[in-house]
C-alpha positions as CSV (number, residue, x, y, z in Angstrom):
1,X,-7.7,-14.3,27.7
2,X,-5.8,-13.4,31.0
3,X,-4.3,-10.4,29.1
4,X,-7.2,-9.3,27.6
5,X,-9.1,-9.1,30.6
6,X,-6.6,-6.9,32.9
7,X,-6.0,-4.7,29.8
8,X,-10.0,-3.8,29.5
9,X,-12.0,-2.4,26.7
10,X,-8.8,-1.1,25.0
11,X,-6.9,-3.9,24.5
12,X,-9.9,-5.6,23.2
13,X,-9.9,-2.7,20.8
14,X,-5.9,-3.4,20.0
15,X,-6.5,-7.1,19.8
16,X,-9.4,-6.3,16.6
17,X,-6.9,-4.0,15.0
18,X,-4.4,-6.4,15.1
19,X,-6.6,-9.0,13.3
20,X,-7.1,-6.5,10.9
21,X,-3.9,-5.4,10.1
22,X,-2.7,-9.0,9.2
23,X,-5.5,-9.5,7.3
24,X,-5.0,-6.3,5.4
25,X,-1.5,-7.4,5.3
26,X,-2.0,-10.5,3.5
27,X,-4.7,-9.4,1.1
28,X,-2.4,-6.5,-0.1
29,X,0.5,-9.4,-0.9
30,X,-2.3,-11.2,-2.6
31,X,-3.4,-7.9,-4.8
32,X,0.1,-7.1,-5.7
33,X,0.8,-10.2,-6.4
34,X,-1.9,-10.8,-8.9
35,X,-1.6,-7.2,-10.3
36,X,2.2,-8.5,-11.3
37,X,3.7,-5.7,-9.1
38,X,6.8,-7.9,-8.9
39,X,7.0,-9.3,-12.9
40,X,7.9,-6.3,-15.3
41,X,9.9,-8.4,-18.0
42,X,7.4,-8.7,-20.7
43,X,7.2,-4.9,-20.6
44,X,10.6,-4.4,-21.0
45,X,10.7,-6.7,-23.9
46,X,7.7,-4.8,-25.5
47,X,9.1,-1.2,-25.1
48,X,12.6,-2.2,-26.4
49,X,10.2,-3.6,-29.3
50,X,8.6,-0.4,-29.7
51,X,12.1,1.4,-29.7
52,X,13.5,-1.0,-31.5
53,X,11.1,0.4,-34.4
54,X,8.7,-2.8,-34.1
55,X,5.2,-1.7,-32.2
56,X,3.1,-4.5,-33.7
57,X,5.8,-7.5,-32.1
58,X,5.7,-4.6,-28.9
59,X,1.7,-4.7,-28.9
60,X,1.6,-8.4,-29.7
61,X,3.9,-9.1,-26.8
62,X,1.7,-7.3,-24.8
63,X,-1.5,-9.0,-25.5
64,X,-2.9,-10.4,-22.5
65,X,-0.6,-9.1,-20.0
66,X,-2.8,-7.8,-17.1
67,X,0.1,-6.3,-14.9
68,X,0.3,-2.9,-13.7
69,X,3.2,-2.0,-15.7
70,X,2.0,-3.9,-19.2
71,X,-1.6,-2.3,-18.6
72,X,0.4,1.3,-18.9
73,X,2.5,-0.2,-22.2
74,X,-0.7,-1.3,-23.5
75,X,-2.4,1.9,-23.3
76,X,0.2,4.0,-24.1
77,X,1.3,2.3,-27.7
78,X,-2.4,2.1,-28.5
79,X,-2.7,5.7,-27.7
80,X,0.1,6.7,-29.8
81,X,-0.7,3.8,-33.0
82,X,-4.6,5.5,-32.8
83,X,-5.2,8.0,-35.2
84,X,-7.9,9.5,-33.4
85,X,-5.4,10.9,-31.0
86,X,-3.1,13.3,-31.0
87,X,0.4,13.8,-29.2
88,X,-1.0,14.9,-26.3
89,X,-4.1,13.5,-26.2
90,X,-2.5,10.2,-26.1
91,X,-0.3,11.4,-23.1
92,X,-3.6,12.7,-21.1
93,X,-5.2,9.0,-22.3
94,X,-1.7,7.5,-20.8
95,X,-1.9,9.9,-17.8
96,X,-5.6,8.6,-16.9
97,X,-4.2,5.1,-17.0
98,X,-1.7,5.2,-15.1
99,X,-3.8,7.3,-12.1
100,X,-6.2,4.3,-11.9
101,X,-3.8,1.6,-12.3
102,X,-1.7,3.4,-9.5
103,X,-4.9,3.9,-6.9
104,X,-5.1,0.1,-7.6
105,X,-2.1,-0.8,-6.4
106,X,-2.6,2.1,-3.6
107,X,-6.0,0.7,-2.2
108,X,-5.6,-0.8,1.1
109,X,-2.7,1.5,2.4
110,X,-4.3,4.5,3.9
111,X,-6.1,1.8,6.6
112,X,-2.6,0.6,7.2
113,X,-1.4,4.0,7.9
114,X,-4.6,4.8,10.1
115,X,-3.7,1.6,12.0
116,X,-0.3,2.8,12.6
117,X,-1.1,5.6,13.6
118,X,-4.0,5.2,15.8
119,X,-2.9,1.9,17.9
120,X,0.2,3.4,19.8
121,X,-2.5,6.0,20.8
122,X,-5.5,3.7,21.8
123,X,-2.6,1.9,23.8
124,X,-1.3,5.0,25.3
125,X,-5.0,6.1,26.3
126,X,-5.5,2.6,27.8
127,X,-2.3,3.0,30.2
128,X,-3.7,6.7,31.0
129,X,-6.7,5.1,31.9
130,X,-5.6,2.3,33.7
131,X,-3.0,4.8,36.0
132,X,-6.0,6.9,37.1
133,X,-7.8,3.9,38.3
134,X,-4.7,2.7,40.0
135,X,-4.2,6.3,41.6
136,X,-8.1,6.2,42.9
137,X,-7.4,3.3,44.3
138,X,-4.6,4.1,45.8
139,X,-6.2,7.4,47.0
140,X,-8.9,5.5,48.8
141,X,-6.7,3.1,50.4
142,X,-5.1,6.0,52.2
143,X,-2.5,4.9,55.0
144,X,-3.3,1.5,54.2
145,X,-2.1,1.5,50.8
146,X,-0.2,-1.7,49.5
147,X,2.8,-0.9,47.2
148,X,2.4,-4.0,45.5
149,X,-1.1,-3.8,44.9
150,X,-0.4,0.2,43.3
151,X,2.6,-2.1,41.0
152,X,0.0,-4.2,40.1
153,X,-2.0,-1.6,38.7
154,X,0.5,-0.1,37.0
155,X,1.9,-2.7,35.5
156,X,-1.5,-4.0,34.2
157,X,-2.1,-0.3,32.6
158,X,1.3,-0.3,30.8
159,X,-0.1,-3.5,28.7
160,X,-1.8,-1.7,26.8
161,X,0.9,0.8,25.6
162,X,2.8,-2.4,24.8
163,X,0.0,-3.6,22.8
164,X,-0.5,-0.9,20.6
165,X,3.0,-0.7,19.8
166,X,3.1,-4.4,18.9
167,X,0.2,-3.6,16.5
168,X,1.8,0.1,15.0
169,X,5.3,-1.3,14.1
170,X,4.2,-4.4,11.8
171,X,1.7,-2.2,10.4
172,X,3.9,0.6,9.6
173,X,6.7,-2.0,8.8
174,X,4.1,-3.2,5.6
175,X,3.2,0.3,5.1
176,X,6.7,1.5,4.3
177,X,7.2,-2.1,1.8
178,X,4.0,-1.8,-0.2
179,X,4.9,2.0,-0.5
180,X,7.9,0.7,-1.7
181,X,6.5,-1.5,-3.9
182,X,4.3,0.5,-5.6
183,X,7.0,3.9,-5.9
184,X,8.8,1.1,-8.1
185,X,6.0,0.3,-9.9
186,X,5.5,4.1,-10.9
187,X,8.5,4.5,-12.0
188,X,9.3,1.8,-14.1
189,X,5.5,2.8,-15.5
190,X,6.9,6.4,-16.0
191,X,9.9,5.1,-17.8
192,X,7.9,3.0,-20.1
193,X,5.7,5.8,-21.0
194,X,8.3,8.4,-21.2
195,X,10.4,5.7,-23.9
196,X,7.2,4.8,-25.7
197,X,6.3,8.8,-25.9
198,X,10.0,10.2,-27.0
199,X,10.3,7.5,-29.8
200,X,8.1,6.9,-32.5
201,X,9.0,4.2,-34.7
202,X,8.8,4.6,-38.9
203,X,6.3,1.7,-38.9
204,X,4.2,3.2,-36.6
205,X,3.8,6.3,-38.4
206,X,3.1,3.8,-41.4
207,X,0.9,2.8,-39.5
208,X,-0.8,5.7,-38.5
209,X,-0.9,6.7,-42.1
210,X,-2.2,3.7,-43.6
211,X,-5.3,3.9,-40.8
């Protein structure tokens, strides 16, 4: 409380960013966890299927899969197995599922790059703030000025610099990871589609016919 009270309004301000950003923090691990940013086996399994010249085991081995990557399997072997759609209408259906699946595993980051960005600069206007009210004081102290007392001052202001970098660097430390996290994501979901799209098995074409 001590800290909070020499750093004024704006590390109060720091303090509730920092709050949020582990709370933003944790529920992004919790989202990408339950999206199965981190599990892409089964989708593996079911385009090697599909290559393999299998899409029913491929779609069947899909089937209640609710992960990022299988979601873009999924929608991309129904796309090509439908006969209502042609080549590239199945790759603009596949496109369109892959955009929302991606700005669901995107949601949450730009308010981790606003924190980043922002609490280095509430913390820098804090110690600008803080050194002018020193440097009044210190102005109407005139020959009686105490150096220690102008220290004092300064020292206090420069918490809140300190205190928005503590805030920026996790936040743009998680930044950077999920980022990382979800590039991965797109491109194993960009493989996929691309494998699923350059082959076609002969029972799928069967398939197609038959329908």
């Amino acid at each position: 409380m001590a800290f909070l009270e020499q750093g004024g309004i704006t590390i109060w301000v720091i303090a509730a960013l920092s709050v949020l950003t582990t709370a933003l923090i944790l529920w992004k691990i919790l989202r990408l966890v339950s999206m199965g940013a981190w599990s892409g086996a089964a989708t593996e399994e079911a385009v090697t299927l599909w290559v393999a010249g299998d899409p029913e085991a491929a779609r069947r081995r899909l089937e209640r899969r609710k992960s990022l990557r299988a979601r873009l399997a999924s929608a991309a072997i129904a796309a090509r197995m439908s006969e209502s759609y042609s080549k590239d209408d199945a790759r603009e259906e596949t496109e369109r599922v892959a955009r929302i699946e991606l700005a669901r595993a995107r949601a949450g980051l730009r308010a981790l790059e606003l924190i980043a960005t922002i609490a280095p600069l509430l913390g820098l206007l804090g110690t600008v703030l803080g050194m002018i009210a020193a440097f009044q004081a210190l102005q109407e102290a005139g020959a009686r000025a105490d150096p220690a007392a102008l220290a004092g001052g300064i020292w206090e202001a420069l918490l809140t610099t300190a205190a928005g970098m503590a805030v920026a660097i996790p936040a743009s430390m998680a930044l950077t990871w999920f980022e990382s996290v979800v590039d991965s994501v797109q491109s194993d979901m960009e493989n996929a589609a691309t494998r699923i799209f350059t082959h076609t098995p002969p029972r799928a074409i069967a398939v197609r016919a038959a329908e």
